[in-house]
C-alpha angles and dihedrals in degrees: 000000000000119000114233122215093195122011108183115203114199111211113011106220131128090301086054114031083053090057095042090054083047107051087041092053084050102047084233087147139016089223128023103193106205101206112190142159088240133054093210102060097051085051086066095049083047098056099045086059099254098131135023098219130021136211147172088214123090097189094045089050103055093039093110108023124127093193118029117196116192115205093170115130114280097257088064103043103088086049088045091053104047083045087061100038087056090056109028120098119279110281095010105156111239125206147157153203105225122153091221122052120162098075094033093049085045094063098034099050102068093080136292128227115275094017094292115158133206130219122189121224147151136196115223094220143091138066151248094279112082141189124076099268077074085054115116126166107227081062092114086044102143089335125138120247122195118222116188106197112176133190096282092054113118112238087229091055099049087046086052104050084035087064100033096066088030085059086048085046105260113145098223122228121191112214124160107253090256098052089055096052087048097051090041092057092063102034092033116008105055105035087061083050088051096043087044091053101038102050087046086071101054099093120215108260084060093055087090090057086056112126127179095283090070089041097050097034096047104030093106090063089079089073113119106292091215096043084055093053089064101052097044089049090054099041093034096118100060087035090059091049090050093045091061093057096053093051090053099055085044083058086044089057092045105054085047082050097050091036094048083230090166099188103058089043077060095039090054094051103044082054095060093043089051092058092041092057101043096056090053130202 
């Protein structure tokens, strides 16, 4: 694995506090650079050990990166990384670890400042808790991280970032930007949607009758309210289609329901056990 002089992480949450604690535990740069929007929060980072140096400016903090990551909300990746882009070092490798890609990869592919390019990716891991005193950095641990490389990547990109979250333990899987979108609005997307809407009809006065189904079922809807928006507005087309799925088969579940068709209650429900099974913890 390469070793890095400078690595610049772009927002300093839980994504990238966990990568900075990673790449820290594992020696993978001599400097990790946290670069936020308050100073607060990347004392924190700062504190729990993810980066080595802090700043406010994101032009300061990427001046001398060699790989930039960007962790910023959805809605400001494609600014963050044209920022970067503007005042890194000519030809830095820029990606990301957004949970939508197809929008974000389209503005950014066309070409970046200074020979800078810019490779899309997301790792499938983390939780509805943020902020980097959440970080850890066996976060990547087995989990799987999308790369979406396009015509214009560069062999030797995709073989960097390939070999960086494979070095914080990531397995690495290649999809085009528009088949993500389209798998993440079905694993990721739209169970935020369900847990969102479910947990919305339990009035108040019921919250005390809440067991652990409710809990379980519904705990991703925690997640930032703003930071889901986003997502949902740049992924809206293939939710909606997915939306539309999972309301048939709840109107699957309800005519068996109002008709006492047992079997199919039964066959519902064996389905769904199959499949969670199947994914495992």
């Amino acid at each position: 694995m390469k070793h890095f002089n400078t690595i610049a992480i772009v927002g300093v949450g839980l994504i990238g506090g966990s990568v900075g604690l990673a790449v820290r535990q594992r020696g993978l740069a001599d400097c990790v650079v946290g670069i936020g929007r308050r100073q607060s929060s990347l004392r924190i980072a700062r504190q729990a050990g993810a980066v080595t140096t802090t700043t406010i400016d994101l032009a300061k903090g990427v001046a001398e990166a060699e790989l930039v990551i960007v962790c910023t909300p959805v809605g400001r990746i494609v600014e963050d990384v044209r920022t970067a882009a503007a005042h890194a070092p000519p030809g830095t490798l820029i990606t990301d670890v957004g949970s939508t890609k197809a929008q974000i990869v389209a503005a950014l592919d066309e070409g970046l400042p200074r020979n800078c390019r810019f490779l899309g990716g997301h790792p499938l891991a983390g939780g509805e808790k943020t902020g980097p005193s959440h970080a850890r950095a066996d976060l990547f641990d087995g989990r799987v991280v999308v790369l979406t490389p396009t015509k214009n990547t560069r062999a030797e990109d995709f073989d960097t970032l390939e070999k960086f979250w494979n070095s914080l333990g990531a397995v690495v899987v290649q999809m085009p930007p528009e088949e993500h979108d389209q798998a993440l609005a079905l694993t990721s997307h739209l169970p935020h949607a369900a847990a969102a809407v479910l947990v919305g009809m339990v009035p108040e006065r019921l919250f005390r009758f809440s067991g652990a189904g409710l809990l379980d079922t519904t705990r991703i809807a925690a997640g930032d309210p703003a930071l889901w928006t986003q997502i949902f507005m740049q992924n809206r087309a293939n939710l909606a289609k997915a939306l539309e799925g999972f309301i048939h088969r709840l109107t699957q579940l309800q005519t068996a329901l109002l008709q006492a068709n047992e079997s199919l209650i039964q066959q519902i429900l064996e389905v769904g056990k199959t499949n969670r099974d199947a994914l495992g913890n």
